[in-house]
C-alpha positions, 0 to 999 in steps of 0.5 A, spaced: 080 863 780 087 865 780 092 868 785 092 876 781 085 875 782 084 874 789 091 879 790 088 884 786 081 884 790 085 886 798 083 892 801 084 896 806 080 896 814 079 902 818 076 904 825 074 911 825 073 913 832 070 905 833 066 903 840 062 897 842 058 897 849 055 891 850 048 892 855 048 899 859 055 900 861 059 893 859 064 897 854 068 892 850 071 897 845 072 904 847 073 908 841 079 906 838 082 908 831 085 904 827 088 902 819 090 896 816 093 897 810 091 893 804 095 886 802 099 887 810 098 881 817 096 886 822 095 881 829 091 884 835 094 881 841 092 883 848 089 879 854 082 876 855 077 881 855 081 886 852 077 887 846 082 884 841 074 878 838 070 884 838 074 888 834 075 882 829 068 881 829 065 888 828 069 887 822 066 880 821 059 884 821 058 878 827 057 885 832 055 892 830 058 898 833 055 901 838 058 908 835 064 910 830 065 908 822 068 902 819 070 902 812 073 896 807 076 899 802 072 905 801 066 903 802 062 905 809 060 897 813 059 900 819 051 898 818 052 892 813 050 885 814 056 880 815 053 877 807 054 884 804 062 886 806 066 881 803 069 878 808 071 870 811 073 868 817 077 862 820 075 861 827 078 857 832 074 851 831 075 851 823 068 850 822 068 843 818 062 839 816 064 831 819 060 828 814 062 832 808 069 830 804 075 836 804 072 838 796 065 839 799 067 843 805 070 847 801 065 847 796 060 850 800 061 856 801 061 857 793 055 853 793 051 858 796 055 865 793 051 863 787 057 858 783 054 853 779 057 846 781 062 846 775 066 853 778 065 852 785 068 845 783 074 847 779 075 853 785 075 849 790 081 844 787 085 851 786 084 852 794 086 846 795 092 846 792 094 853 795 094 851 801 098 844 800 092 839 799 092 837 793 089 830 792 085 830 799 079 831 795 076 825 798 077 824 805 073 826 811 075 831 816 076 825 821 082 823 817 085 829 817 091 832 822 089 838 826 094 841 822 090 839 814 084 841 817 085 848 819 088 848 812 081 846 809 078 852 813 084 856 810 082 854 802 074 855 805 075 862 806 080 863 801 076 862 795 071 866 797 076 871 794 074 876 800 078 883 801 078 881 808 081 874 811 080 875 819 083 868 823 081 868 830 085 864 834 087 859 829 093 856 832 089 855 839 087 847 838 094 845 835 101 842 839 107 847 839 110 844 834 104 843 829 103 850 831 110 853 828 109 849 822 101 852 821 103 859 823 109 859 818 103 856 812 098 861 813 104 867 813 107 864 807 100 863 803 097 871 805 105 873 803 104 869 796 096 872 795 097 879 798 092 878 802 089 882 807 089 878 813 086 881 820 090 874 825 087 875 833 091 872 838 094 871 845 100 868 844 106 873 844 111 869 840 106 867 834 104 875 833 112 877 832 112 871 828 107 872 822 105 879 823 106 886 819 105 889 824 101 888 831 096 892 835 097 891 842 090 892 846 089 893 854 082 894 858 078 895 850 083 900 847 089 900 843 095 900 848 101 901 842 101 899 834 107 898 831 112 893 827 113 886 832 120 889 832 118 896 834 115 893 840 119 888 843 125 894 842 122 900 844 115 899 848 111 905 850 109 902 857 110 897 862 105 893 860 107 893 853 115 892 855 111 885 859 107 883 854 111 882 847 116 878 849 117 878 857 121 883 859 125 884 867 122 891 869 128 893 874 128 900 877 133 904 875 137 911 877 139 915 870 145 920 872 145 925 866 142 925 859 146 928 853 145 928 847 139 924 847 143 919 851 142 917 859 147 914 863 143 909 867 146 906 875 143 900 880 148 898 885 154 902 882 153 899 875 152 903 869 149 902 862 148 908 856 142 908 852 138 912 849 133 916 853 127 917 850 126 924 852 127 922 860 130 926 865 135 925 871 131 921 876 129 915 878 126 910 872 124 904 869 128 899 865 125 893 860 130 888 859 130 881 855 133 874 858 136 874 852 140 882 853 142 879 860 150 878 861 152 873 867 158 872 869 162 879 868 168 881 870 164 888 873 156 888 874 150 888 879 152 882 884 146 876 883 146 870 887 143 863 882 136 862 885 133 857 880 136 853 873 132 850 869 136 846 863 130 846 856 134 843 851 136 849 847 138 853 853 138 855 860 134 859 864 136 862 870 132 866 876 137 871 879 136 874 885 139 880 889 138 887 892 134 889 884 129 884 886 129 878 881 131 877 874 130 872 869 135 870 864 137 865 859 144 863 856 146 858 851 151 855 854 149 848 856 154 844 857 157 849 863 152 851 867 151 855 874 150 852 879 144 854 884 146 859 889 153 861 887 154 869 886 156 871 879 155 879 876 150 881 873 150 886 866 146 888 860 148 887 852 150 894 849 143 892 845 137 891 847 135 894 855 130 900 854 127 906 859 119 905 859 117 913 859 113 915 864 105 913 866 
């Protein structure tokens, strides 16, 4: 097995008009289309219940769809079993086997792919050293950190050499900064093998992390598709606008559009920025805690209702006639005290007008 082989062999996933509907009216997945590009990280993000497992399992071929077409490469899956499609999957679990050493673990899935012993052997060091494992042959999964052990299920699947690597909430099971290191190797591993990689998750921070691009899914359907950057600049709702990143939503009056640009005002601040095809009137503005400036000469009065010290910075609660905004700074060593007034504004960058509905 070598890197250009399991590289050469990533192929592309698309949803044609897809539905699931589990029972009579339970409906999961609700006619969502859907291209994944071969060699790219596509994450599906949303909330629980949103359809994000179901859809990574029906191209698993763990459930079927109830209508539509689901083709890998160019070959039509829609009925094909999980056996015939060419597909591994990590799971949250990872799946290992207690009693069996890391090569072993490994080796099984070759084993039953009709490999002799000598190539599902000669295979499963290749995936060991792939992921960072070379020399753990021999231990058990019990003598492997949370993070060692997701990279065995890593070379498990990767050995495979499937056009399609799907990861179901892999990170779930580790510590904060276990999950930082681990979300950084299987980036690293699909960028390096040109992998196709379909990643499911909730967390925000690891889907703008690893992902190519980002699905972001609401009540069974796809609520917006783009790079991580597209959707934490300019998303297509409130609930996008709140989901990728935290965002303040601030009601706002824009006073005129020209040029694609509106003037916006609240409380007798104004900002411009692009319009988004918005009209004069009454409108919503998405802000990151980051793109909130405190402390300026001219702005929207605020009084310090809560200031937290993290570490790295502080975060604020502001409170005022907008209602509530959260805001961060990096200044430590100087921080607001609680219930002092300061003004309140926006980096030239950054806030953006959510188009209606």
């Amino acid at each position: 097995m070598t890197e250009t082989t399991i590289a050469s062999k990533a192929a592309p996933v698309r949803f044609e008009g897809v539905s699931k509907v589990f029972g009579k009216d339970v409906v999961a997945v609700d006619n969502i289309n859907l291209h994944v590009e071969a060699g790219k990280l596509v994450t599906l993000l949303g909330p629980s219940g949103c359809g994000k497992t179901t859809t990574l399992r029906m191209i698993a071929g763990l459930e079927m769809a109830t209508s539509g077409r689901i083709l890998i490469g160019d070959r039509d899956v829609t009925k094909l079993p999980a056996t015939d499609r060419d597909v591994s999957m990590v799971f949250q679990s990872y799946a290992l086997f207690p009693h069996m050493s890391v090569l072993e673990n490994v080796m099984y899935g070759l084993t039953f792919s009709g490999f002799d012993k000598h190539e599902s052997r000669s295979r499963a060091v290749h995936g060991l050293d792939l992921v960072g494992l070379k020399g753990f042959d021999n231990r058990l999964p019990s003598e492997l950190s949370g993070g060692q052990q997701q990279r065995v299920a890593v070379a498990r699947a990767l050995v495979l050499e499937p056009q399609v690597l799907l990861f179901d909430e892999p990170l779930s099971n580790l510590d904060a900064k276990l999950r930082r290191q681990v979300r950084e190797d299987i980036r690293a591993i699909q960028q390096d093998l040109g992998l196709t990689v379909v990643y499911v998750t909730h967390d925000q921070e690891e889907a703008l992390a690893v992902s190519d691009e980002i699905v972001v899914m609401r009540n069974a359907a796809i609520a917006q598709i783009g790079s991580p950057r597209k959707l934490y600049d300019a998303p297509v709702d409130r609930f996008v606008a709140d989901f990728i990143g935290e965002a303040n939503l601030i009601n706002c009056t824009i006073l005129s559009v020209e040029g694609g640009l509106a003037k916006i005002e609240i409380e007798g601040y104004q900002h411009s920025l692009p319009s988004r095809d918005l009209t004069p009137g009454p409108a919503t503005l998405a802000v990151r805690p980051s793109r909130i400036l405190i402390g300026t000469d001219a702005g929207i009065p605020a009084k310090v209702a809560k200031a937290t010290y993290v570490g790295v910075r502080m975060e604020y609660t502001l409170a005022g006639a907008f209602g509530q905004v959260f805001a961060v700074q990096d200044d430590v060593d100087d921080p607001l005290e609680i219930g002092s007034q300061v003004k309140m504004a926006f980096a030239e960058r950054g806030p953006v007008l959510l188009p209606e509905g």
